[in-house]
gemmi code that builds the backbone of each chain (N, CA, C; Angstrom):
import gemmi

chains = {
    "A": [
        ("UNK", (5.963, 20.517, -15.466), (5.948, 19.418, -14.505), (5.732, 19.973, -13.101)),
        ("UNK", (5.250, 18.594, -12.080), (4.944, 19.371, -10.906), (5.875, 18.775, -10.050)),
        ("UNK", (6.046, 19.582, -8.855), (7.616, 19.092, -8.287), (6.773, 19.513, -6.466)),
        ("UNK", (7.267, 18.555, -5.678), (6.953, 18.929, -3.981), (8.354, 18.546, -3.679)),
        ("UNK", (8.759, 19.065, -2.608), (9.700, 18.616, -2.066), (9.372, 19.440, -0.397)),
        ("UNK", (10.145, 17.956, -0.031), (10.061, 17.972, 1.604), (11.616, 17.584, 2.218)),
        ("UNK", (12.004, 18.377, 2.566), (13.420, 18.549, 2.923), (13.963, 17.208, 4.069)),
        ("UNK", (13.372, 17.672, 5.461), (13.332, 17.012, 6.328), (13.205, 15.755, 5.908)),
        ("UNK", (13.683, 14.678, 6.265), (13.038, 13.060, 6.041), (12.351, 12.491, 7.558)),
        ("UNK", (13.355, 12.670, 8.435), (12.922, 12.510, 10.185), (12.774, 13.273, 11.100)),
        ("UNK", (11.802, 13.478, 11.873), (12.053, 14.384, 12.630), (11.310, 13.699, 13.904)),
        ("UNK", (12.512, 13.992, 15.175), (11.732, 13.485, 16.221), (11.274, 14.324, 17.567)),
        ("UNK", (10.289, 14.620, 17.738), (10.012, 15.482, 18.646), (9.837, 15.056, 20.190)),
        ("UNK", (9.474, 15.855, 21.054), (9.326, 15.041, 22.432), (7.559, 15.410, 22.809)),
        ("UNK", (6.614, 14.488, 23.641), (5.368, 14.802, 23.656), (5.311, 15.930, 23.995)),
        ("UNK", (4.489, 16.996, 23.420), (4.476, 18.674, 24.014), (4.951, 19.552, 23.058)),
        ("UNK", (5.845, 18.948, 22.644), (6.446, 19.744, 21.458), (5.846, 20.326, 20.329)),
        ("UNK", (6.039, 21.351, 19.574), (5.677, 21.822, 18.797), (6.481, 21.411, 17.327)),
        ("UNK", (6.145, 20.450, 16.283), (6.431, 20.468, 14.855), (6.006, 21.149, 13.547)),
        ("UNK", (6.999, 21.509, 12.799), (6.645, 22.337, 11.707), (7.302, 21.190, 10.489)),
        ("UNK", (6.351, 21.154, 9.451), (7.507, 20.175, 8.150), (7.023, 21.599, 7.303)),
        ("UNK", (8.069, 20.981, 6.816), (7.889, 22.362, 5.587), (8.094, 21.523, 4.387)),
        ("UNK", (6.894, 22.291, 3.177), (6.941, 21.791, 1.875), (7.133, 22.695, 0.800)),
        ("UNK", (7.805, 22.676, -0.139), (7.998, 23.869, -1.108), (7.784, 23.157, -2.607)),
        ("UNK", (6.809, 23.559, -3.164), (6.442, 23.382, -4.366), (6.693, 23.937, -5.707)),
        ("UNK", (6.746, 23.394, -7.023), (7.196, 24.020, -8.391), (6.080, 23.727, -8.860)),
        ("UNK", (5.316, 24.345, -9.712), (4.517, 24.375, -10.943), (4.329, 25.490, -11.822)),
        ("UNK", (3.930, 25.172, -13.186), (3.453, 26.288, -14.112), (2.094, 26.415, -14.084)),
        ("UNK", (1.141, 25.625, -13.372), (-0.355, 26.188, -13.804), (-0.374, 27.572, -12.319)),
        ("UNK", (-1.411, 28.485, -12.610), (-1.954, 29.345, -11.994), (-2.748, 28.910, -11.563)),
        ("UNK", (-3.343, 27.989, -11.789), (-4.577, 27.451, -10.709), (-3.855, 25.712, -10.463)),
        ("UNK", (-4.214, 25.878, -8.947), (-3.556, 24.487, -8.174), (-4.065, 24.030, -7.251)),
        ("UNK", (-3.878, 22.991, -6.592), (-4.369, 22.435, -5.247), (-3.028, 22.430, -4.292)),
        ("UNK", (-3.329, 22.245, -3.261), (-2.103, 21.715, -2.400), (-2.978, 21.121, -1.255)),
        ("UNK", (-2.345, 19.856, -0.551), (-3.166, 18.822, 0.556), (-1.949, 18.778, 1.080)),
        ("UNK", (-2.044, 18.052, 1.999), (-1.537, 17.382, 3.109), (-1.988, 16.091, 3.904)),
        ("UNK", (-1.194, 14.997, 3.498), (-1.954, 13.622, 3.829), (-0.864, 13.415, 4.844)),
        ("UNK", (-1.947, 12.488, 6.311), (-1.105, 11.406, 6.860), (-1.141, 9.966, 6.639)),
        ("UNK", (0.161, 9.632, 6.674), (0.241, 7.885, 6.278), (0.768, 7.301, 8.126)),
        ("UNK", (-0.508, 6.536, 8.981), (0.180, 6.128, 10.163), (0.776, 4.700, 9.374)),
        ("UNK", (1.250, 4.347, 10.729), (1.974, 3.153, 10.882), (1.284, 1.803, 9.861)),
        ("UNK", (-0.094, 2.152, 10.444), (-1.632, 0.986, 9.498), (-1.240, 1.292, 7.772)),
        ("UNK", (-0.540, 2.157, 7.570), (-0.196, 2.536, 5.951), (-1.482, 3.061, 4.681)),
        ("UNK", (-2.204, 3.294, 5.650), (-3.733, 4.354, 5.032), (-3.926, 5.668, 5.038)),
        ("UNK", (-3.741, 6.302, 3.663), (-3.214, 7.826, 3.873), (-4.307, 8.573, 4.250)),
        ("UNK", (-4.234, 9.278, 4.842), (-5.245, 10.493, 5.041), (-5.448, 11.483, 4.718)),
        ("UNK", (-6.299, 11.938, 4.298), (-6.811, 13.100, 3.839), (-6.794, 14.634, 5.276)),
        ("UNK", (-6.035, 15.173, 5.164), (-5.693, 16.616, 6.354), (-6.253, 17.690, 5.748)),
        ("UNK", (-5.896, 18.312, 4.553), (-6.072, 19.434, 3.961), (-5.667, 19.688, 2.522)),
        ("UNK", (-7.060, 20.604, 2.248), (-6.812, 20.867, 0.465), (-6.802, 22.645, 0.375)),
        ("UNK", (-6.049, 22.975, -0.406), (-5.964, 24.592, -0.179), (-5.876, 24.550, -1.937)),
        ("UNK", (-6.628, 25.948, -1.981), (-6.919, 26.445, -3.884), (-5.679, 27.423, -3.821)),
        ("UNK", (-5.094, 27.512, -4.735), (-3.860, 28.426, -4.960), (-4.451, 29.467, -5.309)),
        ("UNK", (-5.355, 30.040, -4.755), (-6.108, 31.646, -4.794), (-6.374, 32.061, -3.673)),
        ("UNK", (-6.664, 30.949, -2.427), (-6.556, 31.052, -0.954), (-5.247, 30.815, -0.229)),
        ("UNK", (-4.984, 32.670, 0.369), (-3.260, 32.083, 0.596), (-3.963, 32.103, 2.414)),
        ("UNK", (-5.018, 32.299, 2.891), (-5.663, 32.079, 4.225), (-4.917, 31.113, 4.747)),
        ("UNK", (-4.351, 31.326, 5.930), (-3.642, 30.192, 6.897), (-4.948, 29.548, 7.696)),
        ("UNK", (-4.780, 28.410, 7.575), (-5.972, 27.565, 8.558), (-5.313, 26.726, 9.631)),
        ("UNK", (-6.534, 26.961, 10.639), (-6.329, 25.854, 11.682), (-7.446, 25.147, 12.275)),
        ("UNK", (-7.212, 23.574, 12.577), (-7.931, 22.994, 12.794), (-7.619, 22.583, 14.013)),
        ("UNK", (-7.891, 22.272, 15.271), (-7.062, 21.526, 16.337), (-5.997, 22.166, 16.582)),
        ("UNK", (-5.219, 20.978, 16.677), (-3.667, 21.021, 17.154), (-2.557, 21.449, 15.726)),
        ("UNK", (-3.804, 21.541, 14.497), (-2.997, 21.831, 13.022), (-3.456, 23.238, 12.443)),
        ("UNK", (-2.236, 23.590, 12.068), (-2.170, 24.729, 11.364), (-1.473, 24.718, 10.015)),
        ("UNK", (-1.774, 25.470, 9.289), (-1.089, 25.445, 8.068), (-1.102, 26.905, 7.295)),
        ("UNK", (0.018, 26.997, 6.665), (1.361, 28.493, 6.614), (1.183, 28.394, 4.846)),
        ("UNK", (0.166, 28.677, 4.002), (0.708, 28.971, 2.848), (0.799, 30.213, 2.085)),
        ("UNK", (2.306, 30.308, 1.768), (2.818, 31.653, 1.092), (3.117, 31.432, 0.127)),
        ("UNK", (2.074, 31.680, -0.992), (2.459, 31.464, -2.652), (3.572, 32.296, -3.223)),
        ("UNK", (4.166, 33.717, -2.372), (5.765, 34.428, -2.946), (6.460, 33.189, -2.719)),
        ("UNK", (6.693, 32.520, -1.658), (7.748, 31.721, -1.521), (7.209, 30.076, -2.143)),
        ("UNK", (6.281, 29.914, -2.830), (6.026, 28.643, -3.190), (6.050, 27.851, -1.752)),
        ("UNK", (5.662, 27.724, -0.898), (5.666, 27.116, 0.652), (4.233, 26.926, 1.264)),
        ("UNK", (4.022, 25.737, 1.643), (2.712, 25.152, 1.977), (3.345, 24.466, 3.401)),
        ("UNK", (3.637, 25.127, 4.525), (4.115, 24.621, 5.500), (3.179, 24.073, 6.623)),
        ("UNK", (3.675, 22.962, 7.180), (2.408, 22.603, 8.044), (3.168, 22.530, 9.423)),
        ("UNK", (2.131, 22.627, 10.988), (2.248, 22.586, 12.169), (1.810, 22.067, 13.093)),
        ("UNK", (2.216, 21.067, 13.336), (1.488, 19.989, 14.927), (1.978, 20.911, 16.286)),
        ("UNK", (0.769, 21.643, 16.709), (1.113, 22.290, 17.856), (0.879, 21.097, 19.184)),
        ("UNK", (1.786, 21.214, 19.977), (1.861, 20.082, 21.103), (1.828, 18.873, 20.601)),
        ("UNK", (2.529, 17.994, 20.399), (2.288, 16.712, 19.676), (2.046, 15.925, 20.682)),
        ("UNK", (1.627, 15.122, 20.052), (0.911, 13.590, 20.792), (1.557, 12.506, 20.193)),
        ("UNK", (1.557, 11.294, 20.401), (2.300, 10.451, 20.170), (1.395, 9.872, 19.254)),
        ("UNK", (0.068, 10.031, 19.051), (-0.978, 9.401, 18.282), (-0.464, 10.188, 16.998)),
        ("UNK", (0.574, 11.118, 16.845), (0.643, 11.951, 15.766), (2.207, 11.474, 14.681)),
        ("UNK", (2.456, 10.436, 15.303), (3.116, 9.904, 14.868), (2.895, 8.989, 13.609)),
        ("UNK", (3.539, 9.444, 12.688), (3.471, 9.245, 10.951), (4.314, 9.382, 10.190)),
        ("UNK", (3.827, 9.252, 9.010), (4.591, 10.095, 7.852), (3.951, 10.995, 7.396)),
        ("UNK", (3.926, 11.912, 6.951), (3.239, 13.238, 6.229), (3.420, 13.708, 4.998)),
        ("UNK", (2.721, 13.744, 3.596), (3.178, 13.670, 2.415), (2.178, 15.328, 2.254)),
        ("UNK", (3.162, 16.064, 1.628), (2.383, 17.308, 0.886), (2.410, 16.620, -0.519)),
        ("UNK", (1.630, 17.365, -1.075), (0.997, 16.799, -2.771), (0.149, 18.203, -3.465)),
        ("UNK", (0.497, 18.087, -4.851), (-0.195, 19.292, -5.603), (-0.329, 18.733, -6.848)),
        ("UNK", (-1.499, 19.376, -7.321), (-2.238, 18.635, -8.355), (-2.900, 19.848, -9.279)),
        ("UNK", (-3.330, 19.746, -9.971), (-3.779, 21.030, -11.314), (-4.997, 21.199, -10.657)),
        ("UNK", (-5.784, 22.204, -11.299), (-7.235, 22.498, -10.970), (-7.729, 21.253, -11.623)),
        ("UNK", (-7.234, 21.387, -12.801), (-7.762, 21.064, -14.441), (-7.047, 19.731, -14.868)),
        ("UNK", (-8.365, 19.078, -15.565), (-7.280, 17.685, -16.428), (-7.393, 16.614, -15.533)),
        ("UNK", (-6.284, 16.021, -15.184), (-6.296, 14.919, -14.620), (-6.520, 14.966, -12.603)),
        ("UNK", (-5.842, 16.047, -12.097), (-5.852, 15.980, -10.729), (-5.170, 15.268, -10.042)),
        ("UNK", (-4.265, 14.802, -11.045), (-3.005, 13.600, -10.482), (-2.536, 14.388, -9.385)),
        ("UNK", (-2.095, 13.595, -8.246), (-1.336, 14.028, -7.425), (-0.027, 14.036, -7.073)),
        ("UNK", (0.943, 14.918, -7.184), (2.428, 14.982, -6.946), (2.809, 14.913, -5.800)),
        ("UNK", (3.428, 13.883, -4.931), (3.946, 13.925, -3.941), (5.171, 14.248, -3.741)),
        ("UNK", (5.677, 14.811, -2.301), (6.983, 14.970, -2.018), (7.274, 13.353, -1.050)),
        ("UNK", (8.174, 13.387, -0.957), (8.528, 12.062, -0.382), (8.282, 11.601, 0.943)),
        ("UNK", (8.092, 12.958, 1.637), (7.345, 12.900, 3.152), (7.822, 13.084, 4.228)),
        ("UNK", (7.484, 13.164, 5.563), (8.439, 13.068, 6.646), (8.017, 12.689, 7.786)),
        ("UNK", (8.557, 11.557, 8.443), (8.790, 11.056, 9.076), (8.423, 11.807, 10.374)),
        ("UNK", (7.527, 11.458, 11.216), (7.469, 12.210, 12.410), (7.343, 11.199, 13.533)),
        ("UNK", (8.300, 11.043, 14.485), (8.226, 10.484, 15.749), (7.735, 11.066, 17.146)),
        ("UNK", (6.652, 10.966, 17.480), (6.779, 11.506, 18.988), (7.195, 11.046, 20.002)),
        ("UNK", (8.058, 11.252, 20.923), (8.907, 10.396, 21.931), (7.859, 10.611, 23.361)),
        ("UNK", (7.619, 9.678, 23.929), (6.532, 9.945, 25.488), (7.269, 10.678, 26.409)),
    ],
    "B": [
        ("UNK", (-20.321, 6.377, 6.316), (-20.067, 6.073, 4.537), (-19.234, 5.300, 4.764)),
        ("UNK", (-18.565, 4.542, 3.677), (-18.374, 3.430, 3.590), (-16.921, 4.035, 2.190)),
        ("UNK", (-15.871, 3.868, 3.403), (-14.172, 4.349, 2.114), (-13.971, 3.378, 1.577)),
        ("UNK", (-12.699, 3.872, 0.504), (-12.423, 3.062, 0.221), (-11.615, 1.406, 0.024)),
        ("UNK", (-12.083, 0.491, -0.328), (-11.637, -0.679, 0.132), (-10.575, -1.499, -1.249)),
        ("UNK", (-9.638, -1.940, -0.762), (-8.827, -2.801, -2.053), (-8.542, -4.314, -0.955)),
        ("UNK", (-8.558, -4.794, -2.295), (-8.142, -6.775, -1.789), (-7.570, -7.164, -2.662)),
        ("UNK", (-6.346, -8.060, -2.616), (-6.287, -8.346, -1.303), (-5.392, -7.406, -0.254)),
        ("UNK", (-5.227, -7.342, 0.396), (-4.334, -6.401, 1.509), (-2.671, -6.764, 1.776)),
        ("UNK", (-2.435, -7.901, 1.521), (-1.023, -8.132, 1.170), (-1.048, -9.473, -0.165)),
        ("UNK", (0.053, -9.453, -0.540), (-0.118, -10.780, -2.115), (1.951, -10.525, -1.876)),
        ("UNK", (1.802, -11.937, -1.877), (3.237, -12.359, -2.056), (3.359, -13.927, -3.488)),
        ("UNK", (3.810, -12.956, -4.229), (4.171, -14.032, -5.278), (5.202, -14.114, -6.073)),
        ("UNK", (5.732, -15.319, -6.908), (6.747, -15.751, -7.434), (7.088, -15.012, -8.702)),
        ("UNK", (7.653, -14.386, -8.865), (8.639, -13.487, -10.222), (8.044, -14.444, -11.276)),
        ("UNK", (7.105, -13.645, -12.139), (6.682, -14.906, -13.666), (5.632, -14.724, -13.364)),
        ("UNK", (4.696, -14.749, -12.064), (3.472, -14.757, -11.897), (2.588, -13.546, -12.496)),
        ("UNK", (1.489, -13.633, -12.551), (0.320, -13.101, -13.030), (-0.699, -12.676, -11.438)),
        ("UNK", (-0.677, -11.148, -11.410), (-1.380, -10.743, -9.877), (-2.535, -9.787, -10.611)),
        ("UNK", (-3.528, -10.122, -10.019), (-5.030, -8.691, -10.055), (-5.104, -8.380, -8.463)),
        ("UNK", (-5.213, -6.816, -8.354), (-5.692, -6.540, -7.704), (-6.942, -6.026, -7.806)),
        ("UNK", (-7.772, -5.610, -6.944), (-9.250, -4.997, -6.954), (-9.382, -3.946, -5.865)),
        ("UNK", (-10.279, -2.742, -6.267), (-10.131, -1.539, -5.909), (-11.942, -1.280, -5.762)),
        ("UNK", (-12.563, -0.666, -4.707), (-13.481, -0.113, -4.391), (-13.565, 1.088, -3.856)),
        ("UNK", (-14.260, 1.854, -5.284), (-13.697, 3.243, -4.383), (-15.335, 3.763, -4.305)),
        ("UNK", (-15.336, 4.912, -3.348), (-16.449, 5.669, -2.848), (-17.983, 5.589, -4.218)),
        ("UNK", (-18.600, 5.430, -3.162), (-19.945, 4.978, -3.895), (-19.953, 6.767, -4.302)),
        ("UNK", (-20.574, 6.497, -5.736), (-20.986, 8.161, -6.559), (-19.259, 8.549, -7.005)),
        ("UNK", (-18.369, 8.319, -6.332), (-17.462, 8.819, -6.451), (-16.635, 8.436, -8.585)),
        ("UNK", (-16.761, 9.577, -9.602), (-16.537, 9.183, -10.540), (-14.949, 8.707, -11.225)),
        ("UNK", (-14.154, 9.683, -10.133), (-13.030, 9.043, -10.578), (-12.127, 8.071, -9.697)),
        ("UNK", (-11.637, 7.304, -10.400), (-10.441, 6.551, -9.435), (-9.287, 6.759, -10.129)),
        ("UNK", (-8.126, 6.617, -9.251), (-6.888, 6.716, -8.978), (-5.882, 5.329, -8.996)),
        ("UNK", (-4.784, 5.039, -9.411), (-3.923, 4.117, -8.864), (-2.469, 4.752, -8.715)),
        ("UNK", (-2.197, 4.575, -7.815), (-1.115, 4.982, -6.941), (0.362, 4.226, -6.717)),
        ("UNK", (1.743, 3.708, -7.085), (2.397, 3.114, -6.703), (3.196, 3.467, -5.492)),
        ("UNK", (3.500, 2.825, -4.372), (4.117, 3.410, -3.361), (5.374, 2.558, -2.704)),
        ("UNK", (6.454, 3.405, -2.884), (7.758, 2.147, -2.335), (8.336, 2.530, -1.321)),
        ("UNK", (9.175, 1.939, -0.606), (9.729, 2.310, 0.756), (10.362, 3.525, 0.796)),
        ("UNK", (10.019, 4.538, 1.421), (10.685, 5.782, 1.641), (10.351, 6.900, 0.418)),
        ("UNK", (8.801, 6.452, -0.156), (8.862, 7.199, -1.015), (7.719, 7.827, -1.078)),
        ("UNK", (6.867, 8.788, -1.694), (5.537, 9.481, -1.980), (5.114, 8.482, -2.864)),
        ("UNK", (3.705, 8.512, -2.748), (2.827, 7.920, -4.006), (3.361, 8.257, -5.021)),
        ("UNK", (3.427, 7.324, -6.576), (3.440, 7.847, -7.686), (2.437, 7.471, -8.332)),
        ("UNK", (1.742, 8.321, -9.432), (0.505, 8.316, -10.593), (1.272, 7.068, -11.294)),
        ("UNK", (-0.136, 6.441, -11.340), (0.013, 5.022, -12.531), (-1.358, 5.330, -13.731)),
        ("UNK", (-2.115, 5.806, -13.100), (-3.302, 5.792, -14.072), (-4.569, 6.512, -13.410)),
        ("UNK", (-5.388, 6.859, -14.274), (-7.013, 7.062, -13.815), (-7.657, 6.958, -14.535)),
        ("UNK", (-8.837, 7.037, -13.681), (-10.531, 6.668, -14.689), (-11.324, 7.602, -14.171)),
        ("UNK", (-12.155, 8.204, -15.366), (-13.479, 8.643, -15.388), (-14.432, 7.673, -15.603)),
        ("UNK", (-15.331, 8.015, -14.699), (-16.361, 6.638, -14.680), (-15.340, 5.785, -15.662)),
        ("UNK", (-16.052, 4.681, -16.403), (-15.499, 3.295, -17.174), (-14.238, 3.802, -18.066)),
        ("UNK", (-13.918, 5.179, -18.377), (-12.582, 5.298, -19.215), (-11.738, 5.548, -18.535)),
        ("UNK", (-10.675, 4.955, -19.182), (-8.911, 5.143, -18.407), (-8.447, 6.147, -19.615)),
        ("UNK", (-8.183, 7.829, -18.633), (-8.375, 8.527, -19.060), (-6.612, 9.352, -19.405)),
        ("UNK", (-5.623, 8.326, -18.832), (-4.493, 8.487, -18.579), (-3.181, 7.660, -18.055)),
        ("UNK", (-3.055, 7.323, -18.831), (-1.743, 6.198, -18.234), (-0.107, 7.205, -18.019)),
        ("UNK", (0.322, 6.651, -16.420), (1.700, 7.234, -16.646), (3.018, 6.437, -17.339)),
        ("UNK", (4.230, 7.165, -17.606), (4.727, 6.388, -18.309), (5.754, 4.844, -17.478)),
        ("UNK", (5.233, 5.029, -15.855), (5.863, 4.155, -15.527), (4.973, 2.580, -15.772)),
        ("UNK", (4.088, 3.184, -15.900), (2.960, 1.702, -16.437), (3.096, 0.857, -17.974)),
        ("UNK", (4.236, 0.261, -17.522), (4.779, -0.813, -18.709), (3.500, -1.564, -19.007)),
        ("UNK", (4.251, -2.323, -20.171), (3.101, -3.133, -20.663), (2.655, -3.894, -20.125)),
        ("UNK", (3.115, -4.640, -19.233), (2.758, -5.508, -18.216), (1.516, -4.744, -17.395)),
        ("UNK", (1.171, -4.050, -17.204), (0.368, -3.444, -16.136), (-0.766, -3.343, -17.298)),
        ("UNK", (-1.510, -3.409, -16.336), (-3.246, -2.957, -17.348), (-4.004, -3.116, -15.981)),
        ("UNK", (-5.205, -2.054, -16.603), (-6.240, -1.914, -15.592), (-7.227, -1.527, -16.051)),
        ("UNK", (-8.327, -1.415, -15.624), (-9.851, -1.661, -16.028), (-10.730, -0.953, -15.121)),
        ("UNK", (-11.878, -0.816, -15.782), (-12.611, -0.302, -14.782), (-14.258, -0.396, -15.147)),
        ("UNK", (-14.483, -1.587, -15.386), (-15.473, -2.072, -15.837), (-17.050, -1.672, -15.680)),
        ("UNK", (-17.954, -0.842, -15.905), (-19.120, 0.157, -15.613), (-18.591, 0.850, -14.625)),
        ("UNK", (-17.432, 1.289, -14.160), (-17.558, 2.419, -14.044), (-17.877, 2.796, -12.267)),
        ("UNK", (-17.329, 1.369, -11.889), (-17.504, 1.270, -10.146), (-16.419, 0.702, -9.637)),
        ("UNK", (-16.163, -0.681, -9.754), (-14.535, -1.201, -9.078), (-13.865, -1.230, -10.313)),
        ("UNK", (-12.404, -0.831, -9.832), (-11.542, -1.404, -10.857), (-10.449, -2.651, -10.357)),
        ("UNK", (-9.924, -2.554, -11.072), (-8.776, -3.930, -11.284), (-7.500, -3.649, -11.995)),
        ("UNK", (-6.638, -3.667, -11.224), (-5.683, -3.772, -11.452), (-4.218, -4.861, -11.968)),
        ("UNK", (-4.018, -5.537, -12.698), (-3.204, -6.476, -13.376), (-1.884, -6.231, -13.643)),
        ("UNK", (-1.078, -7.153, -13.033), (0.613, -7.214, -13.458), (0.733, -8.894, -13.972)),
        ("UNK", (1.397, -7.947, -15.372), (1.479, -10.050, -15.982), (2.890, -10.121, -15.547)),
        ("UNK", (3.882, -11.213, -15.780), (5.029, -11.650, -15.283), (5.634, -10.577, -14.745)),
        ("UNK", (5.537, -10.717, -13.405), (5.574, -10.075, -12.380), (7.237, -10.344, -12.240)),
        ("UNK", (8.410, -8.900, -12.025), (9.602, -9.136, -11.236), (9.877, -8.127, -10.435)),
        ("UNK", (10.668, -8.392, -9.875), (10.958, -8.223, -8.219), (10.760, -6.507, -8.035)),
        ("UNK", (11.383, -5.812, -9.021), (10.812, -4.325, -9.407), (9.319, -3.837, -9.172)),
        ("UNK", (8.662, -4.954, -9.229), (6.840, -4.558, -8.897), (6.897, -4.339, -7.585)),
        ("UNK", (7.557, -5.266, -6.388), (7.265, -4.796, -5.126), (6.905, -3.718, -4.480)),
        ("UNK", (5.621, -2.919, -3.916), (5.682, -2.094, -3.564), (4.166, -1.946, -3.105)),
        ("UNK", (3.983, -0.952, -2.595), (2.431, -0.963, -2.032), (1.775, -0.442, -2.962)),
        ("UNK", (0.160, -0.681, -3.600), (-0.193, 0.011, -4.456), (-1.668, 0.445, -3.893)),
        ("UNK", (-1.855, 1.728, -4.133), (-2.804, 2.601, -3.695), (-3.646, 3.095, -4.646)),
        ("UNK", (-4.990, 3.122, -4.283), (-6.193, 3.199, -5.269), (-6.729, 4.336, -4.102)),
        ("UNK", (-7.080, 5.641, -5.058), (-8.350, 6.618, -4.600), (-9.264, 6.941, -5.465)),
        ("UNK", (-10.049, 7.930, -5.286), (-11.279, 7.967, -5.963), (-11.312, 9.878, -5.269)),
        ("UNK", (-12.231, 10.193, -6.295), (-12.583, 11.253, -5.766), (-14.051, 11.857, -6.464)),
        ("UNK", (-14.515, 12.846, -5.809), (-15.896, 13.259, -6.522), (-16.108, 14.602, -6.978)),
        ("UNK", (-16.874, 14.681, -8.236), (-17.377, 16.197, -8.884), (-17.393, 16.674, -7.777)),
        ("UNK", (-16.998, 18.232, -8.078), (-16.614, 19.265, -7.128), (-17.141, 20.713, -8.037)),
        ("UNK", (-18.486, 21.179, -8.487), (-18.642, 22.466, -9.222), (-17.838, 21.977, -11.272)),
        ("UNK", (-16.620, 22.743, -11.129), (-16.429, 22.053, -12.639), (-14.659, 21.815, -11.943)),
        ("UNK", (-14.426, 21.901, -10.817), (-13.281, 20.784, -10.383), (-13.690, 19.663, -10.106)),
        ("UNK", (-12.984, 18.957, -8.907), (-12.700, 17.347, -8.363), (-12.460, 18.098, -7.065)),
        ("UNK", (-12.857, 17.432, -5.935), (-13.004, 17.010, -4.610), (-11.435, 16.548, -4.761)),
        ("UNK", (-11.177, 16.180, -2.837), (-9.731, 15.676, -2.969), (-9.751, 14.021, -2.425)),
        ("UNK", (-8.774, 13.775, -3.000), (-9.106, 12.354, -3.119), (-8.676, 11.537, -1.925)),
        ("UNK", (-9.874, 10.204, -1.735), (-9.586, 9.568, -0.789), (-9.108, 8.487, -0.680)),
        ("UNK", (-8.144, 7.897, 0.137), (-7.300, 6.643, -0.255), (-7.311, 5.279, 0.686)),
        ("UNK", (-7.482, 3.913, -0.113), (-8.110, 3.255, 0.484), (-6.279, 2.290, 1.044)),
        ("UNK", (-6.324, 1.052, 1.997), (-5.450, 0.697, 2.619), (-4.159, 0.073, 2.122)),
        ("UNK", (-4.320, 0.133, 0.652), (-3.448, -0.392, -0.260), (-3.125, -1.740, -0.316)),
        ("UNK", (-2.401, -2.179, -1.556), (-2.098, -3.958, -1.367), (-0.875, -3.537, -2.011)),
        ("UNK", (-0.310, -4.818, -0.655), (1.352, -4.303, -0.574), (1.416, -5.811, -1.528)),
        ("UNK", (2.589, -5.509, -2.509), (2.793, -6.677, -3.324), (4.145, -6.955, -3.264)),
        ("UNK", (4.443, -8.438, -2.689), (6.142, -8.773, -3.084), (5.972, -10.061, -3.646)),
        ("UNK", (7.063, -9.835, -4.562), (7.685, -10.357, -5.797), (8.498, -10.955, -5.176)),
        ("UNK", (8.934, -12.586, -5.115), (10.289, -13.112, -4.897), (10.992, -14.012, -5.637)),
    ],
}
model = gemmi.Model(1)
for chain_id, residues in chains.items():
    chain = gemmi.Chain(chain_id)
    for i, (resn, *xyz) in enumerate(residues, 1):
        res = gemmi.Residue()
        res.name, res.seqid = resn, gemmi.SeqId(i, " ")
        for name, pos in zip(("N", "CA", "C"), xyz):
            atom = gemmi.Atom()
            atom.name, atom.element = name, gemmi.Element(name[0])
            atom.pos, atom.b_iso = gemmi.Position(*pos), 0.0
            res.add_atom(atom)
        chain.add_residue(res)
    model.add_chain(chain)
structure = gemmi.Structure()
structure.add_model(model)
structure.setup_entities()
C-alpha cells in the first residue's frame, strides 16, 4: 500500500516569509512518482511537480523548490518569500510507475499568508 | 488548450435521489480519473478508465456508484439513492501516454455534491 503523510495541517506565515511543508512517504514499488498539487480557495488542484523515484535532483522553479531524499522517504517542498497569492492547500501524492497511476494523497496543508 | 471541465459545478439534492455527473477530460488524453474529496481531506481513488474501459474500481465505490465512459472521451459519473455520506467534492482527471508510463494528471474544478 501507498501511504503520504503531511504532518503540519496549518501553517501561517507572514508576506516575505519563507515556508517549508514537509511530506514523507511509504511504498514497496522501486519505481514511483511523487507531485505536488495546489488546491486555491476556487478548489481546482494544480499540477506543481512530478519527480521519478530515480531522480533524487532538487528542483527549482521561481519562488519553489523542492528537497527529495529517498534515505529518508521525504519529498519536501519550499515557498521562498511568500505571497499571499500563495495561499492554499498543498497535497503531496505518489503513485506507481506501473498499473494504474492512482494517486495517494496526504491530507495536505493549509497555508495562509498574512499581508 | 482547453482543461479539464466537469458539470455541473455544484448539485444539491435530496437523500433517495439519483445524481450524474459529467467529466471532460483533455482532448487525446487516454486516461481518466475520479477522485472523491471531503472536508479536510486529500483526494481519494474511486475509479479509472483507459480509453472506454473502467480499468479499476476502488473499494470505496459501493454499488450505488457506477461510471462510464462511453467511446472513450467524457465520462459520467452516477450515484443512485444518494445519502448524506455522498457529500463531498468529486474530482475527475485525465492524463496522457508518457513513453511506456503516464504523464501526471490534470484536474478539472470538481462538483461539489450535498445530500440533505
Amino acid at each position: 500500500a501507498q501511504k503520504v503523510t503531511q504532518a503540519q495541517t496549518e501553517i501561517s506565515v507572514v508576506e516575505k516569509e519563507d515556508v517549508t511543508l514537509d511530506c514523507v512517504y511509504e511504498t514497496r514499488d522501486t519505481t514511483y512518482y511523487l507531485f505536488w498539487y495546489k488546491q486555491p480557495p476556487s478548489g481546482e488542484l494544480v499540477f506543481l511537480i512530478r519527480r521519478n523515484s530515480f531522480d533524487e535532483q532538487n528542483e527549482i522553479s521561481g519562488r519553489y523548490s523542492w528537497n527529495f531524499q529517498k534515505s529518508t522517504s521525504s519529498f519536501n517542498f519550499t515557498i521562498t518569500a511568500s505571497q499571499v497569492v500563495d495561499s492554499a492547500v498543498y497535497f503531496c501524492a505518489l503513485s506507481g510507475q506501473y498499473g494504474n497511476n492512482r494517486l495517494a494523497f496526504g491530507k495536505g496543508n493549509q497555508v495562509v499568508v498574512i499581508p | 488548450d482547453t482543461g479539464v471541465s466537469q458539470d455541473p459545478r455544484h448539485k444539491i439534492t435530496k437523500r433517495g435521489q439519483n445524481v450524474t455527473f459529467r467529466c471532460d477530460p483533455i482532448s487525446e488524453h487516454n486516461r481518466l480519473y475520479w477522485y472523491r474529496q471531503t472536508l479536510g481531506q486529500g483526494p481519494e481513488f474511486l475509479t479509472y478508465f483507459q480509453n472506454e474501459a473502467q480499468l479499476e474500481k476502488s473499494r470505496l465505490l459501493s454499488d450505488r456508484f457506477s461510471a462510464e465512459r462511453p467511446k472513450g472521451s467524457f465520462s459520467t459519473l452516477e450515484i443512485q439513492r444518494t445519502e448524506q455520506g455522498d457529500s463531498a467534492m468529486y474530482l475527475c482527471a485525465s492524463s496522457a501516454r508518457a513513453g511506456t508510463g503516464w504523464n501526471e494528471q490534470y484536474f478539472g474544478p470538481g462538483t461539489r455534491l450535498t445530500v440533505t
